[in-house]
HTML snippet that shows the backbone in 3Dmol.js (N, CA, C, O; Angstrom):
<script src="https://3Dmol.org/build/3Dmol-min.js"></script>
<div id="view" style="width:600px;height:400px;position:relative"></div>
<script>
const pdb = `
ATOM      1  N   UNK A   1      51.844 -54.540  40.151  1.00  0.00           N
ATOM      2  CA  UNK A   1      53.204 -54.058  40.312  1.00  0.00           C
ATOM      3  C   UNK A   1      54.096 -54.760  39.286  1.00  0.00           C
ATOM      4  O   UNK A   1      54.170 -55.988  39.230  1.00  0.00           O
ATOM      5  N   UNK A   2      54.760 -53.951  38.489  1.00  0.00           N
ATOM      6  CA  UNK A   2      55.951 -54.600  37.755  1.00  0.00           C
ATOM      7  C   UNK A   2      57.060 -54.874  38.719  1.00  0.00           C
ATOM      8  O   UNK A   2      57.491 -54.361  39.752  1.00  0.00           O
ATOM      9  N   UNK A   3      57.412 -56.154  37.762  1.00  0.00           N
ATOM     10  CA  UNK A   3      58.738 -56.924  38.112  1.00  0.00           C
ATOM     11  C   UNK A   3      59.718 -56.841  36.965  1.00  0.00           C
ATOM     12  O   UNK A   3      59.668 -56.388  35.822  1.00  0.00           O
ATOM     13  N   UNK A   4      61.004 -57.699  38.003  1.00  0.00           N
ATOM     14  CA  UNK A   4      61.787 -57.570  36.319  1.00  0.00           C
ATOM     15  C   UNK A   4      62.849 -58.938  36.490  1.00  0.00           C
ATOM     16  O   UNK A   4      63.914 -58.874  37.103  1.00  0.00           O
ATOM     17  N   UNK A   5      62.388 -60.022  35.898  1.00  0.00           N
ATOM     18  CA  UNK A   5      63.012 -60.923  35.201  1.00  0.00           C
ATOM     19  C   UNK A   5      63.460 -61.640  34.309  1.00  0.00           C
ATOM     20  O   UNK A   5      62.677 -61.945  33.409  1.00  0.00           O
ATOM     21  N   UNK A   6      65.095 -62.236  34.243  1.00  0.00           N
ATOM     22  CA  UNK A   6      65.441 -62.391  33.373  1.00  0.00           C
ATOM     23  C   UNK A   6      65.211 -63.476  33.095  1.00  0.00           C
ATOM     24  O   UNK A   6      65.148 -64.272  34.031  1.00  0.00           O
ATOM     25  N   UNK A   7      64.984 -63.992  31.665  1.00  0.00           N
ATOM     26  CA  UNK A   7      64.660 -65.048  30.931  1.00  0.00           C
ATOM     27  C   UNK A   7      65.988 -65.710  30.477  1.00  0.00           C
ATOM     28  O   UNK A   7      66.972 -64.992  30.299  1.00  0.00           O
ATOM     29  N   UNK A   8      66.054 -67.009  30.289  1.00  0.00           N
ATOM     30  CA  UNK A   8      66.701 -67.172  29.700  1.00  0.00           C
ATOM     31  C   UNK A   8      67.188 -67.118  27.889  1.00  0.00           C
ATOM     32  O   UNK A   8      66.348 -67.510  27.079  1.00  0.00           O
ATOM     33  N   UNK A   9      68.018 -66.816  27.580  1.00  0.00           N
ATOM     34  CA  UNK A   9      68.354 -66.708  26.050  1.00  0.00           C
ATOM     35  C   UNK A   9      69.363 -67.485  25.535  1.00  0.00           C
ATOM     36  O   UNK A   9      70.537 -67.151  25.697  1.00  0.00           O
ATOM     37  N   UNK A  10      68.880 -69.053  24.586  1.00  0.00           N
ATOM     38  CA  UNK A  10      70.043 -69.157  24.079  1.00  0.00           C
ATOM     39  C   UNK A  10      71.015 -68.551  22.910  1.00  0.00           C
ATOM     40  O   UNK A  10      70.929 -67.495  22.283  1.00  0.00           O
ATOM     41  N   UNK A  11      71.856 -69.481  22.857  1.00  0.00           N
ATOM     42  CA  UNK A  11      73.352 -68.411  22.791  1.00  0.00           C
ATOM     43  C   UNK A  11      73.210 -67.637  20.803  1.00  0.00           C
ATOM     44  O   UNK A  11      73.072 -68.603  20.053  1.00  0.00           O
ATOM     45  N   UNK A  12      73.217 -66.849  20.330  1.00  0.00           N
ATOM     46  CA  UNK A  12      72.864 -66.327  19.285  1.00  0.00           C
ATOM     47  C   UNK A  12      71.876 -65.895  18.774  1.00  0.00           C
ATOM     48  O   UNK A  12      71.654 -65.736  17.573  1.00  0.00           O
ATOM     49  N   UNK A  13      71.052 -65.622  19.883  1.00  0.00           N
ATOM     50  CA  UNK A  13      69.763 -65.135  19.386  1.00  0.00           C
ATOM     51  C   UNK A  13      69.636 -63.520  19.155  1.00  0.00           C
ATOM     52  O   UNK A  13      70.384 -62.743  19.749  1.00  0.00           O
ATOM     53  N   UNK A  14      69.000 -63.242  18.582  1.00  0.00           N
ATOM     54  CA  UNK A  14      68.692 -61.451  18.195  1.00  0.00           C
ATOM     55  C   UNK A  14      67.642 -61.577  18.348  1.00  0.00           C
ATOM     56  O   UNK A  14      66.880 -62.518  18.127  1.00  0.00           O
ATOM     57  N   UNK A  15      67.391 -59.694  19.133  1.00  0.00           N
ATOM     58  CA  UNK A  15      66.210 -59.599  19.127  1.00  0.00           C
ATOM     59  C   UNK A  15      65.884 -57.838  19.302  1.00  0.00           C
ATOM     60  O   UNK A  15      66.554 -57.074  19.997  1.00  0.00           O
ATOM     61  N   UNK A  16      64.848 -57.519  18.589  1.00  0.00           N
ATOM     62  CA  UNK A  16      65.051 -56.161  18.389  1.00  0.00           C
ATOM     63  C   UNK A  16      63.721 -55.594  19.417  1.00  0.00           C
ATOM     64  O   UNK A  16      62.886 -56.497  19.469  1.00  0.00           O
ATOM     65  N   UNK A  17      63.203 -54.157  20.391  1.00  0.00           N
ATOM     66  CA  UNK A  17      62.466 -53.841  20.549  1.00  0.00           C
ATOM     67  C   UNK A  17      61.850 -52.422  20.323  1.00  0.00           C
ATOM     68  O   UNK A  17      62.736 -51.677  19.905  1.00  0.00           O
ATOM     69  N   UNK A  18      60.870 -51.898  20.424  1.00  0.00           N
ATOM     70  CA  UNK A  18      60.432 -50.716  19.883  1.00  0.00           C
ATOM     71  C   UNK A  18      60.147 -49.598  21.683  1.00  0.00           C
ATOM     72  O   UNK A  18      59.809 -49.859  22.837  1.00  0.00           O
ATOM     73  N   UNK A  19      60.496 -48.518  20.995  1.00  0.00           N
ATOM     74  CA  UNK A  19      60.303 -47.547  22.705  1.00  0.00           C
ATOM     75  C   UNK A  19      60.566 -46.282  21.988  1.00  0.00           C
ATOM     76  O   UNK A  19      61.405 -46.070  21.112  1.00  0.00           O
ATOM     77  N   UNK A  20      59.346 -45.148  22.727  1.00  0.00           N
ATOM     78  CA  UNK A  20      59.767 -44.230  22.382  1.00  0.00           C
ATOM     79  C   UNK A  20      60.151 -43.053  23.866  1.00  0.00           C
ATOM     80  O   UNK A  20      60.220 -43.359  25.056  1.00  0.00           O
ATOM     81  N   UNK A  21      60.323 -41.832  23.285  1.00  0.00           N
ATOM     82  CA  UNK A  21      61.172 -40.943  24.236  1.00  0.00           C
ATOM     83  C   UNK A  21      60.091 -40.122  25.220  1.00  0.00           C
ATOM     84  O   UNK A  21      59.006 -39.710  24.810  1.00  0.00           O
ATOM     85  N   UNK A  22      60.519 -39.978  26.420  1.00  0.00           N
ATOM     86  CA  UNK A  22      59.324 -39.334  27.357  1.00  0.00           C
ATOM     87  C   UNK A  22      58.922 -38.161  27.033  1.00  0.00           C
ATOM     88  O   UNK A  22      57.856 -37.596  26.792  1.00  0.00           O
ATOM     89  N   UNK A  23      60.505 -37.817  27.105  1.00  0.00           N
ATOM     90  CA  UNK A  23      60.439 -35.932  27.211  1.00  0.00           C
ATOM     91  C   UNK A  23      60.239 -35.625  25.520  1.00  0.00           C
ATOM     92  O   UNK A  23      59.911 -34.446  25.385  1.00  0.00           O
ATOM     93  N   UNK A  24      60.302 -36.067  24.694  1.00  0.00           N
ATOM     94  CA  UNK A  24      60.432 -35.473  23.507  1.00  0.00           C
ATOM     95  C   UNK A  24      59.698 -36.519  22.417  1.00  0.00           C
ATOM     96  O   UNK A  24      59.706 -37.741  22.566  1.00  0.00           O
ATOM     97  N   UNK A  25      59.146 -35.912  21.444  1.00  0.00           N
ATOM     98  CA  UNK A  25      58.758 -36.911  20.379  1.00  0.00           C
ATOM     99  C   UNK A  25      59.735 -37.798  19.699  1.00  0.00           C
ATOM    100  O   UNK A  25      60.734 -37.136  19.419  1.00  0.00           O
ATOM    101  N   UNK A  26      59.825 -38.845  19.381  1.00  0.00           N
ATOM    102  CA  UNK A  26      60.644 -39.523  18.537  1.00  0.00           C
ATOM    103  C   UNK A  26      60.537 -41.238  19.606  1.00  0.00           C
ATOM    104  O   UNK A  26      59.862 -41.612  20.565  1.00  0.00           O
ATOM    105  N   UNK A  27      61.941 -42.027  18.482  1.00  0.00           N
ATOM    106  CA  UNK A  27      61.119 -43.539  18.779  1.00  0.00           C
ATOM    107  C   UNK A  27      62.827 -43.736  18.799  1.00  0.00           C
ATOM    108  O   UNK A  27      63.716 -43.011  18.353  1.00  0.00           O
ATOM    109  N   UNK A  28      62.886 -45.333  19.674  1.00  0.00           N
ATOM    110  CA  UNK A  28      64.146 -45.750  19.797  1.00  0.00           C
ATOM    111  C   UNK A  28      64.102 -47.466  19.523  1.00  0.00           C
ATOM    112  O   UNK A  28      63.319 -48.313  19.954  1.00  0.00           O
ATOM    113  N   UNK A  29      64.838 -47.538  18.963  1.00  0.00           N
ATOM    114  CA  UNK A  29      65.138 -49.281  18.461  1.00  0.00           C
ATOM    115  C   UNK A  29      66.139 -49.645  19.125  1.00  0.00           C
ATOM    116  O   UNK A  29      67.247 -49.128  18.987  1.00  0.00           O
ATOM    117  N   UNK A  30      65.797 -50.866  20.177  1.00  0.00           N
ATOM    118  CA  UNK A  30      66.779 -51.536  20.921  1.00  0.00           C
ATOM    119  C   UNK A  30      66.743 -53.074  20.185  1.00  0.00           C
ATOM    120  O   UNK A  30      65.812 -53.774  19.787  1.00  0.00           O
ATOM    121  N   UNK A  31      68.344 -53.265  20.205  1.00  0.00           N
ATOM    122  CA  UNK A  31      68.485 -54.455  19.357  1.00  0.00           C
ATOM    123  C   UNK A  31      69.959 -55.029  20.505  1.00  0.00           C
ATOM    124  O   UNK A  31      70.898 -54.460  21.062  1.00  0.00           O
ATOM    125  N   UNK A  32      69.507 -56.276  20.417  1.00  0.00           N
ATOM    126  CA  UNK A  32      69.969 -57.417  21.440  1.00  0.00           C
ATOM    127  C   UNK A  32      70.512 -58.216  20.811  1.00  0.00           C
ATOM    128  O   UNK A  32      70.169 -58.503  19.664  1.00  0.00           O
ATOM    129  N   UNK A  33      71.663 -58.852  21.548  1.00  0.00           N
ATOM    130  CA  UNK A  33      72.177 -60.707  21.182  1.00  0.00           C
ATOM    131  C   UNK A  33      72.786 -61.118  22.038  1.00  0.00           C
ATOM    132  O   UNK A  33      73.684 -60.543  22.652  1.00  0.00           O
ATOM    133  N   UNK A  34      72.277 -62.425  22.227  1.00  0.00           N
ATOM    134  CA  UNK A  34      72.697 -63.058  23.836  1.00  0.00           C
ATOM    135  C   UNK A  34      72.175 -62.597  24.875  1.00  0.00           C
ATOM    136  O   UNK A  34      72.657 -62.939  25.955  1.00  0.00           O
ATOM    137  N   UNK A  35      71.249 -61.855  24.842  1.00  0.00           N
ATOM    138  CA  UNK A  35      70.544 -61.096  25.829  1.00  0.00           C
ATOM    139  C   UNK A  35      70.923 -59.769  26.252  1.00  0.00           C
ATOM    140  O   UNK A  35      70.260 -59.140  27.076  1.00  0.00           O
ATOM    141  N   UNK A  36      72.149 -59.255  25.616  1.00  0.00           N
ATOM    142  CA  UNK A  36      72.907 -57.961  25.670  1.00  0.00           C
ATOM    143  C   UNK A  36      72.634 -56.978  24.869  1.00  0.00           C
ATOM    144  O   UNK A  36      72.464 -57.153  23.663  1.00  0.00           O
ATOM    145  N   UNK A  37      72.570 -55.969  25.376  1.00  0.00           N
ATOM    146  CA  UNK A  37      72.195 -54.585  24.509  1.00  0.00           C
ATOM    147  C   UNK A  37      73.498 -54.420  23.417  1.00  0.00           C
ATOM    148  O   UNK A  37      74.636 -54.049  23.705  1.00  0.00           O
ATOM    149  N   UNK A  38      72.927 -54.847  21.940  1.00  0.00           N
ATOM    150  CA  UNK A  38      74.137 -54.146  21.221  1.00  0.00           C
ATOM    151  C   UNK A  38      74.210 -52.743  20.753  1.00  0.00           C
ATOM    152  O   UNK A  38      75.117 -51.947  20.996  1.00  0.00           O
ATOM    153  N   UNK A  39      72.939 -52.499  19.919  1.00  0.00           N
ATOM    154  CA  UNK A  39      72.868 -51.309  19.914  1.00  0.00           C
ATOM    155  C   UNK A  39      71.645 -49.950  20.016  1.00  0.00           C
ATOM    156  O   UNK A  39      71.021 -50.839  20.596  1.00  0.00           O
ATOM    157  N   UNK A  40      71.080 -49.185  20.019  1.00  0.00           N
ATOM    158  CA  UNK A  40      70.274 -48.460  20.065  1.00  0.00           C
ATOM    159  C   UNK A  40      70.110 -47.425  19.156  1.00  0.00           C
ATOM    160  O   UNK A  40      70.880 -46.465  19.110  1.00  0.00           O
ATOM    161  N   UNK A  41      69.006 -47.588  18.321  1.00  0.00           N
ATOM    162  CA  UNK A  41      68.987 -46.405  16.713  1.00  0.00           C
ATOM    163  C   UNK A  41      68.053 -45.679  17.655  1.00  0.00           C
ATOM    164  O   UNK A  41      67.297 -46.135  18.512  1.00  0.00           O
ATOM    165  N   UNK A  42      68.342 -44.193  17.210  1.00  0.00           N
ATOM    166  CA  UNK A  42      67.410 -43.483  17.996  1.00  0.00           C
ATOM    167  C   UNK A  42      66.980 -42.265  17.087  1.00  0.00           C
ATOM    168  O   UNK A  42      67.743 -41.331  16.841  1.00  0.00           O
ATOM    169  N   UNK A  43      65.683 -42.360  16.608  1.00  0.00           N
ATOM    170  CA  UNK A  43      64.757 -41.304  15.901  1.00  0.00           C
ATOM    171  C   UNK A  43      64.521 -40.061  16.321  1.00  0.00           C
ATOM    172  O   UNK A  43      63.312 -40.166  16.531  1.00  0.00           O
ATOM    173  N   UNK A  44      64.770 -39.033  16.580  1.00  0.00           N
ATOM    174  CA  UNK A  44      64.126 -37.514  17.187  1.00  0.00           C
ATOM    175  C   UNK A  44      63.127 -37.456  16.254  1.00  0.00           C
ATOM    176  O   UNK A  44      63.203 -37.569  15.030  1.00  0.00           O
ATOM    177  N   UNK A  45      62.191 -37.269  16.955  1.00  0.00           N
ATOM    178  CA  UNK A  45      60.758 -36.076  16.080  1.00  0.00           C
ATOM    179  C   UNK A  45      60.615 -37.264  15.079  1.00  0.00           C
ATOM    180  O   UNK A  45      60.381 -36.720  13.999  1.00  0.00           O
ATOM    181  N   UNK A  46      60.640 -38.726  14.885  1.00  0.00           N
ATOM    182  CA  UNK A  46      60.041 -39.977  14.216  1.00  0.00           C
ATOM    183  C   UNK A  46      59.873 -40.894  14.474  1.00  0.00           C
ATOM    184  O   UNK A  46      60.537 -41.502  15.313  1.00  0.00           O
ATOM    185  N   UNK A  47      58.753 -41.421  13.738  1.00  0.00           N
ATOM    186  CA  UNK A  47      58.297 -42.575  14.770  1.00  0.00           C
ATOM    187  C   UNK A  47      58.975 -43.740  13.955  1.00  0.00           C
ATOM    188  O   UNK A  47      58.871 -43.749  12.729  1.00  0.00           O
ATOM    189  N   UNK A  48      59.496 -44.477  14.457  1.00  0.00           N
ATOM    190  CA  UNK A  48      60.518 -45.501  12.775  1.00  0.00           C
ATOM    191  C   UNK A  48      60.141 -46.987  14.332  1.00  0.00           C
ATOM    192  O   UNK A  48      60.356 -46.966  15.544  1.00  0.00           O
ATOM    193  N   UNK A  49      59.670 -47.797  13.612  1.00  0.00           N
ATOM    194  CA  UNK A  49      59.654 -49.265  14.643  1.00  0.00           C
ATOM    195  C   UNK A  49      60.285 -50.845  13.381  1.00  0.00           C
ATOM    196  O   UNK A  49      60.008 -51.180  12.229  1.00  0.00           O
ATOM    197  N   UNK A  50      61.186 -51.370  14.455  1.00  0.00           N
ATOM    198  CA  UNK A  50      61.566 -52.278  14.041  1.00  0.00           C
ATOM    199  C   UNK A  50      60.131 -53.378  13.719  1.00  0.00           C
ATOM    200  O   UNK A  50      59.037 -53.205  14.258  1.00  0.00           O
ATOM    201  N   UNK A  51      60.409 -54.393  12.829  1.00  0.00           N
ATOM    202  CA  UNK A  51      59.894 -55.197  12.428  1.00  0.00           C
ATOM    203  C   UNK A  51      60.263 -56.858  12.435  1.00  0.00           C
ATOM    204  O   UNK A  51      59.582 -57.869  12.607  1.00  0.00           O
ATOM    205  N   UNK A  52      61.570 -56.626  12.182  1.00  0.00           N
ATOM    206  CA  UNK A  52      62.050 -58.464  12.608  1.00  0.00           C
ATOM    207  C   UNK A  52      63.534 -57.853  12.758  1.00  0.00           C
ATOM    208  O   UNK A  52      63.922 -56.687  12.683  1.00  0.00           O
ATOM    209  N   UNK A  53      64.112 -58.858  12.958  1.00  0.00           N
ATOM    210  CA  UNK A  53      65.576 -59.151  12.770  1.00  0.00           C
ATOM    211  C   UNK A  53      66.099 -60.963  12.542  1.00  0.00           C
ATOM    212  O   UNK A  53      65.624 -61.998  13.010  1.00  0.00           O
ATOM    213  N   UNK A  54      66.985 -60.771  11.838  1.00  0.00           N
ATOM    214  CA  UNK A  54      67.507 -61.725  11.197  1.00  0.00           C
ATOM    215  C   UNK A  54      68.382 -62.772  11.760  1.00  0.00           C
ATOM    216  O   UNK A  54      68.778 -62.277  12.815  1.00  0.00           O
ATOM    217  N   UNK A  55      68.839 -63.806  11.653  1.00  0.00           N
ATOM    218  CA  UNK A  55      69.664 -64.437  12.600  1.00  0.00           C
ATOM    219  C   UNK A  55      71.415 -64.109  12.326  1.00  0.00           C
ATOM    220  O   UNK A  55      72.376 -64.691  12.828  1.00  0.00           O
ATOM    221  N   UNK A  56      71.401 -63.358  11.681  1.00  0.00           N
ATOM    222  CA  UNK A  56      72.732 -62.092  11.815  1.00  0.00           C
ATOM    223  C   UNK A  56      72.474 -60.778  11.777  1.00  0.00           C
ATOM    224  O   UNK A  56      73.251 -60.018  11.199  1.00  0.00           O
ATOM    225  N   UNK A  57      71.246 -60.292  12.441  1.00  0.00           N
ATOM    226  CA  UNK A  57      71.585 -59.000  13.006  1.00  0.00           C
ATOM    227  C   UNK A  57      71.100 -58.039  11.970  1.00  0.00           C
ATOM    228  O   UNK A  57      71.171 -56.822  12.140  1.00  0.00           O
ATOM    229  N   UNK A  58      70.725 -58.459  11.156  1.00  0.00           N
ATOM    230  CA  UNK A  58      69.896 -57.260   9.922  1.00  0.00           C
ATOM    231  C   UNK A  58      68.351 -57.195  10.605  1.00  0.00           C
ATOM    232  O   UNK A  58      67.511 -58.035  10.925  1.00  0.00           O
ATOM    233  N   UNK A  59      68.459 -55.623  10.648  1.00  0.00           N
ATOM    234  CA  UNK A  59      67.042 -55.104  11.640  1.00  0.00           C
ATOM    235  C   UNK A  59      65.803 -55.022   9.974  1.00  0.00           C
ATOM    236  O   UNK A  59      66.303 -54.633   8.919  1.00  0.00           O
ATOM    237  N   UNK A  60      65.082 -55.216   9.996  1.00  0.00           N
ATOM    238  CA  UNK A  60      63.841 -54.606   9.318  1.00  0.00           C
ATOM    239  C   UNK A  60      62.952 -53.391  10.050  1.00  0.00           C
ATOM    240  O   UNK A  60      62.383 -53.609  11.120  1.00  0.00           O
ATOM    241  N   UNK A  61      62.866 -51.817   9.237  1.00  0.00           N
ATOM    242  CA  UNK A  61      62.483 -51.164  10.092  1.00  0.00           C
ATOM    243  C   UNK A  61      61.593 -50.518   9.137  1.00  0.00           C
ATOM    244  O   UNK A  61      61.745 -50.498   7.915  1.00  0.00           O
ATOM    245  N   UNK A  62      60.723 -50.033   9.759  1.00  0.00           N
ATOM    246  CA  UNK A  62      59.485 -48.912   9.150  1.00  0.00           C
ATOM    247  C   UNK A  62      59.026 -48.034   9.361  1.00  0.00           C
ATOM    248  O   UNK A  62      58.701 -48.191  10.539  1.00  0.00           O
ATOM    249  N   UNK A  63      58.676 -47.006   9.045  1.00  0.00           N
ATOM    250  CA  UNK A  63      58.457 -45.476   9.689  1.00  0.00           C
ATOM    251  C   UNK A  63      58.125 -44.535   8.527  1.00  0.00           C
ATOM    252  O   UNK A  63      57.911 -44.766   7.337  1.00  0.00           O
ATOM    253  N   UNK A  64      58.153 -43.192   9.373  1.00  0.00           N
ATOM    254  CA  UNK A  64      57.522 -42.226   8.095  1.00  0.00           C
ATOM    255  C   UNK A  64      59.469 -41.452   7.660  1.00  0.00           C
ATOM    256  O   UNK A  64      59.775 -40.749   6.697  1.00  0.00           O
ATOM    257  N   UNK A  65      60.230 -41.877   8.609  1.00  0.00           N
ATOM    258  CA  UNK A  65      61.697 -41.536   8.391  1.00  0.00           C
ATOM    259  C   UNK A  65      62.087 -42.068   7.090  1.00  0.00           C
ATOM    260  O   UNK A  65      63.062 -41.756   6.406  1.00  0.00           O
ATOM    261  N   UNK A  66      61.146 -42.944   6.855  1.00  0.00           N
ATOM    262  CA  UNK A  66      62.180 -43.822   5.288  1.00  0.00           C
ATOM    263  C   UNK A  66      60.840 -43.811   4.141  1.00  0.00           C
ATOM    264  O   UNK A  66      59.620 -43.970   4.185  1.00  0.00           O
ATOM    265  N   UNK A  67      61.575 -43.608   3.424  1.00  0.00           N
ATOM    266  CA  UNK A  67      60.111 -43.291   1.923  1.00  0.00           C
ATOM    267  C   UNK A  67      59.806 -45.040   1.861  1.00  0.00           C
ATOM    268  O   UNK A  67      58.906 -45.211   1.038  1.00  0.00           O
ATOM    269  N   UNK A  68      60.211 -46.231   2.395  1.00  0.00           N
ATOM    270  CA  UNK A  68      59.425 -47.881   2.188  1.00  0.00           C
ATOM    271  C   UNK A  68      60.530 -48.429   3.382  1.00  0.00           C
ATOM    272  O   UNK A  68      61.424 -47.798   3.946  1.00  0.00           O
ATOM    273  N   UNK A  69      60.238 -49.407   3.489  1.00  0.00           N
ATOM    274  CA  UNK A  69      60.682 -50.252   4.785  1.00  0.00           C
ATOM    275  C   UNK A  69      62.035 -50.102   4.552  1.00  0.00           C
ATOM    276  O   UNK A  69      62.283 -50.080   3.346  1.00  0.00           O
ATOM    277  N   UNK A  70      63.029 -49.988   5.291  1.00  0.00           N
ATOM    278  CA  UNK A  70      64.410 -50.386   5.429  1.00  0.00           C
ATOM    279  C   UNK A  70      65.104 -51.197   6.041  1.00  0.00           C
ATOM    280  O   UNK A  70      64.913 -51.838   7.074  1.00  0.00           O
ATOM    281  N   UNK A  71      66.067 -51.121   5.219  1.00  0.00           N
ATOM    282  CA  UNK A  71      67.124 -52.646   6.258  1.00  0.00           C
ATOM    283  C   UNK A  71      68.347 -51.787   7.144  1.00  0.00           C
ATOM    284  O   UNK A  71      68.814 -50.817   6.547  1.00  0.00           O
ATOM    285  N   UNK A  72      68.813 -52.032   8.317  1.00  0.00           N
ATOM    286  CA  UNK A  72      69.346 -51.740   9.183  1.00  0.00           C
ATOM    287  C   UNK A  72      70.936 -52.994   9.282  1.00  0.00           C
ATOM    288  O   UNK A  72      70.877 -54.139   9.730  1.00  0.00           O
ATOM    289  N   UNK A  73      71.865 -52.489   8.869  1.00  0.00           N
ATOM    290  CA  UNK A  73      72.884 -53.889   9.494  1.00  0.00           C
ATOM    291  C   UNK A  73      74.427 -53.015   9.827  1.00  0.00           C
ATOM    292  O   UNK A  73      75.022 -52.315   9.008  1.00  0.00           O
ATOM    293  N   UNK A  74      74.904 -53.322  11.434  1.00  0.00           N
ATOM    294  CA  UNK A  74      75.750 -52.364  11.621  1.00  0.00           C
ATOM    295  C   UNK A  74      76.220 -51.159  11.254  1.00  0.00           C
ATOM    296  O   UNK A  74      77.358 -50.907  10.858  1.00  0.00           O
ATOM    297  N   UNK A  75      75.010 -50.169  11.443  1.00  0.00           N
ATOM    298  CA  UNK A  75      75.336 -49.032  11.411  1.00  0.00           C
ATOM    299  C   UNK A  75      74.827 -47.967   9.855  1.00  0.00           C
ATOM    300  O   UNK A  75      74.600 -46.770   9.679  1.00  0.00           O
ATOM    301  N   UNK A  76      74.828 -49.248   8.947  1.00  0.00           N
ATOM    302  CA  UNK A  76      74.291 -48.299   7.830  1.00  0.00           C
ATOM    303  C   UNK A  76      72.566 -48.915   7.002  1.00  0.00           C
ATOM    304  O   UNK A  76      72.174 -50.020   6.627  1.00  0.00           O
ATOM    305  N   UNK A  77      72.259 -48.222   7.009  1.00  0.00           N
ATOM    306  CA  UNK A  77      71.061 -47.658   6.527  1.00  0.00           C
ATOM    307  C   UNK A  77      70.739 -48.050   5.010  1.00  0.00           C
ATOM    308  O   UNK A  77      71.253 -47.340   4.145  1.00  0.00           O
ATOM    309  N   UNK A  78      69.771 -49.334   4.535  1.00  0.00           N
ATOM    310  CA  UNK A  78      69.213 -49.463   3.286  1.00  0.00           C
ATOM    311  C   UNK A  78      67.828 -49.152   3.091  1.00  0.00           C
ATOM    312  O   UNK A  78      67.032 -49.682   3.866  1.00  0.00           O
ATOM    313  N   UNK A  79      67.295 -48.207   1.984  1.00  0.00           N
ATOM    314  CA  UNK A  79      65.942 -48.015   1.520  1.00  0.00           C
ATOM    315  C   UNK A  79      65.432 -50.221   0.589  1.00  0.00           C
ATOM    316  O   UNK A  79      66.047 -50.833  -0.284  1.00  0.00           O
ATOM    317  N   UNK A  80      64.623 -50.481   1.088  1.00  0.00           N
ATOM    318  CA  UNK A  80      64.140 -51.240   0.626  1.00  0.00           C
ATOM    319  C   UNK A  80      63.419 -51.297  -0.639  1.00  0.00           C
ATOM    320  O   UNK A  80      62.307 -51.130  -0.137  1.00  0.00           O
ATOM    321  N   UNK A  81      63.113 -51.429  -2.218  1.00  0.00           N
ATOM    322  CA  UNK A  81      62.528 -51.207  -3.329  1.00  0.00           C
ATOM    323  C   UNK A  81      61.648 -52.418  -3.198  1.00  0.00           C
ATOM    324  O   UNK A  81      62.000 -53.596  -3.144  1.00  0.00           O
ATOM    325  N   UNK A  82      59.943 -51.703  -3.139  1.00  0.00           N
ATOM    326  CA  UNK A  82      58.760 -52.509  -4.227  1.00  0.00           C
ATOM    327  C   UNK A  82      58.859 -52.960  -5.347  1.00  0.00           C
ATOM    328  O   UNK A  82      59.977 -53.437  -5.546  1.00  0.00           O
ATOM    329  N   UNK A  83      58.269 -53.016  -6.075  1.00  0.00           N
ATOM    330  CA  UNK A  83      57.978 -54.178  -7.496  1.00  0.00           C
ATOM    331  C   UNK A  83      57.842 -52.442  -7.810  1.00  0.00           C
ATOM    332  O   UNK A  83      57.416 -51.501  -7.140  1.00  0.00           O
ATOM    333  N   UNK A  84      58.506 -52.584  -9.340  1.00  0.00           N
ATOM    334  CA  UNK A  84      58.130 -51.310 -10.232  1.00  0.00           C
ATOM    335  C   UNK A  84      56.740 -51.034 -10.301  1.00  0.00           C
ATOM    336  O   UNK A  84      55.816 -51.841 -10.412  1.00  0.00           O
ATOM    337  N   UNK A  85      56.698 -49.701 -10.215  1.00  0.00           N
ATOM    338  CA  UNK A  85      55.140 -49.171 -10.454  1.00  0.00           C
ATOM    339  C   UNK A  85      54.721 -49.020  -9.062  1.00  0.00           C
ATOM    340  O   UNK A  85      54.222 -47.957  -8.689  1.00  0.00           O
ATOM    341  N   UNK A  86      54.876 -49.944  -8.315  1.00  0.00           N
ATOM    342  CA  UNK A  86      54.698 -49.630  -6.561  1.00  0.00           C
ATOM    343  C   UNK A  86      54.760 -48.475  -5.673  1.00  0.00           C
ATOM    344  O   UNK A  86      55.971 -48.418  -5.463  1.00  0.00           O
ATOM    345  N   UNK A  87      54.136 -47.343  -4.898  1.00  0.00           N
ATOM    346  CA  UNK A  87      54.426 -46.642  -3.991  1.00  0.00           C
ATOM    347  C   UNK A  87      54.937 -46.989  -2.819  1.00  0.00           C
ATOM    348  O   UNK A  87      55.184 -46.129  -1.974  1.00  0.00           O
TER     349      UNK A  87
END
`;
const viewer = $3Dmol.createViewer("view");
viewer.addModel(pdb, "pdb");
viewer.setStyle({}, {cartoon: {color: "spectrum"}});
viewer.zoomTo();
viewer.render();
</script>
């Protein structure tokens, strides 16, 4: 049987998690601080999963939504660049 307890978190921590949708294909990124939901990116019809986050809140994310890994920081959206010549 699941339970549900809270842990403690000290004060400035981030933390991002990966979930996707029941009824429908696609993936949702929950991202935390202080133990509080700040915000939720939400993919339809893609699968995109966080990877780290930073100790201010810059998500690292990956998926088939972005042509190479991207950076995530309030709200707007960076394509990440390889070394030239790189796919």
């Amino acid at each position: 049987m699941w339970g549900r307890a809270a842990w403690p978190v000290p004060p400035g921590v981030w933390a991002v998690g990966n979930g996707s949708f029941r009824w429908t294909s696609g993936s949702a990124v929950l991202v935390w601080k202080d133990g509080q939901l700040v915000d939720q990116l939400s993919f339809f019809r893609n699968v995109v999963h966080a990877s780290d986050v930073n100790s201010s809140g810059v998500v690292i994310l990956t998926g088939h939504t972005f042509p190479a890994a991207s950076r995530w920081q309030a709200g707007v959206y960076t394509t990440l660049r390889g070394w030239q010549g790189e796919h």
